[in-house]
Structure formats: structure tokens, C-alpha cells
C-alpha positions as CSV (number, residue, x, y, z in Angstrom):
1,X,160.5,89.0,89.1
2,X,159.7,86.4,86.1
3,X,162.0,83.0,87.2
4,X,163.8,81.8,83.9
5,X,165.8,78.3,83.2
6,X,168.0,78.1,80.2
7,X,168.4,74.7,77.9
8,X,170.1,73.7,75.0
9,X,173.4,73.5,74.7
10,X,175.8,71.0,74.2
11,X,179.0,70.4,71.8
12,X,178.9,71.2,68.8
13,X,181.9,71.5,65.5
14,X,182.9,74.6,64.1
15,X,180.0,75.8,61.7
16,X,177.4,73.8,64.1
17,X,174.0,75.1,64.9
18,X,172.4,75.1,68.5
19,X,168.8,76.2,69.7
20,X,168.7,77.5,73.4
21,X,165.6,78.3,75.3
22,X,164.9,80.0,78.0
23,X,162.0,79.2,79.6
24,X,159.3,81.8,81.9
25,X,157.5,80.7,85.4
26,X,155.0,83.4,83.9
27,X,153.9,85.6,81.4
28,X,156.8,87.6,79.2
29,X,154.4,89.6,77.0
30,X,155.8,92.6,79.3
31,X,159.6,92.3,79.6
32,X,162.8,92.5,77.6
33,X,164.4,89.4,77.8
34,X,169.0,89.2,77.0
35,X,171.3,86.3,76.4
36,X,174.3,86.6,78.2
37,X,177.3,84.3,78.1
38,X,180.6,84.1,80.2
39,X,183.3,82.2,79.6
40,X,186.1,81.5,82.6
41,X,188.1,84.3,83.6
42,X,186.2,86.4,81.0
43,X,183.1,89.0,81.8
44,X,179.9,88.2,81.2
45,X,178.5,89.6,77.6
46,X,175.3,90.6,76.4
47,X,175.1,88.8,73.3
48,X,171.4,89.8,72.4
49,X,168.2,91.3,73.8
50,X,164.5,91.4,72.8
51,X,162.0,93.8,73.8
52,X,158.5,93.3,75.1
53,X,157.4,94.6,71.5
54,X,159.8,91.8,69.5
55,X,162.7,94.7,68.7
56,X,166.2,92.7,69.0
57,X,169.8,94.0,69.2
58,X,172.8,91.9,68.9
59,X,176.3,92.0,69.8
60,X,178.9,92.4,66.5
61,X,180.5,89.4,67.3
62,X,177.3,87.2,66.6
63,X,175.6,89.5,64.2
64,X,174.2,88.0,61.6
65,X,174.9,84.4,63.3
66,X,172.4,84.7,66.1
67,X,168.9,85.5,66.1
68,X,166.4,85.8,69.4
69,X,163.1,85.4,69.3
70,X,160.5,84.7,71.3
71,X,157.2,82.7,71.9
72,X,154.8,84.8,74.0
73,X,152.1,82.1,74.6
74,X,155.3,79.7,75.2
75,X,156.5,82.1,77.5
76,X,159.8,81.6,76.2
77,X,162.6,83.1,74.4
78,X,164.9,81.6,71.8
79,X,168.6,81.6,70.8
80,X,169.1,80.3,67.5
81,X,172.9,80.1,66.9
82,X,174.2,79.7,63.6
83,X,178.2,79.8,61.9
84,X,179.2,78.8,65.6
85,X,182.5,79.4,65.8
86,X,185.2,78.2,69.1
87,X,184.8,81.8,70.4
88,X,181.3,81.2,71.3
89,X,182.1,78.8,74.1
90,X,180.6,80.0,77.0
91,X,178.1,79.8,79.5
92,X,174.5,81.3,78.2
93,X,172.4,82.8,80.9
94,X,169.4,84.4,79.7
95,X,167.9,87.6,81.9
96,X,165.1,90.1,82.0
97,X,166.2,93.4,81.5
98,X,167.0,95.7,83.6
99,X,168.6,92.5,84.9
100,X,168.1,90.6,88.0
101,X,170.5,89.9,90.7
102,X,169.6,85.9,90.7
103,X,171.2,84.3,87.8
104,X,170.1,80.6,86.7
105,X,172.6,77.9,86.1
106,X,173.1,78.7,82.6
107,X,173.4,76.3,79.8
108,X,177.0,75.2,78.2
109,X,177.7,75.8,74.6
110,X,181.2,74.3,73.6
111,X,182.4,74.4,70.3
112,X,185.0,72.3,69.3
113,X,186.3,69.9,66.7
């Protein structure tokens, strides 16, 4: 299965934007790709998916906020995150889907004043 690394995050304010990547060993053109997130003690959420044909579906918390997108001859996938809001401090992890059971480090989004 396609190895993927996440970057991108950081701290950012209330109402902050942050890019994340997720970066391919190989060729995506094939796979769905998710963003995941987890904060402590929470479960980990599927905050958006993209098919291998550029369809996307988004959680309703980040609807509207979030858009995935990806960059075939990249071979990466995007999380642009817009409106961020304190809730959306997590851990990302990006996946293929059906997902695999090795997960990357992740990246940290905090957002915080």
C-alpha cells in the first residue's frame, strides 16, 4: 500500500488558515485518499475524503471551511482549512481508503488565541 507523510500544521488564531499536505511514495491517480484527525481522549474523525475521480465528502463540522484536493502528478493531497475554529485542534492523519492499519505521525493543528 501507497506510504503517506502529513505536513503543515502549526498554531494558528481563531479564524486562521492552514494548508496540510499529504504527501505519496507513489502514484495516487488510483486511490481515495481521507483526512483524519484525533484529538486526546477523543476518536479519530474522518473529516474529508477524495476519490480517485476528484469526488469529495466532508464532515458537517468543517463543511464549507475545508476543502481537499489533490495533485495527481504531485502525488499529493491537500487540506486547505479555512474559519479555523479551537475545535479543530487535533492531530491530522491522512489515509487511503479503505484505510490502512499503519498510520503516519500525523501533523498538529492547534488553534488558539
Amino acid at each position: 500500500q501507497v506510504q503517506l507523510v502529513e505536513s503543515g500544521g502549526g498554531l494558528v488564531q481563531p479564524g486562521g488558515s492552514l494548508r496540510l499536505s499529504c504527501a505519496a511514495s507513489g502514484s495516487i491517480w488510483s486511490i481515495y485518499v481521507g483526512w483524519f484527525r484525533q484529538a486526546p481522549g477523543k476518536q479519530r474523525e474522518r473529516v474529508a475524503i477524495i476519490t480517485a475521480g476528484g469526488s469529495t465528502n466532508y464532515a458537517d463540522s468543517v463543511k464549507g471551511r475545508f476543502t481537499i484536493s489533490r495533485d495527481n502528478t504531485k502525488n499529493t493531497v491537500y487540506l486547505q482549512m479555512n474559519s479555523l475554529k479551537p475545535e479543530d485542534t487535533a492531530v491530522y492523519f491522512c489515509n487511503t481508503l479503505p484505510t490502512s492499519d499503519t498510520w503516519g505521525q500525523g501533523t498538529q493543528v492547534t488553534v488558539s488565541s
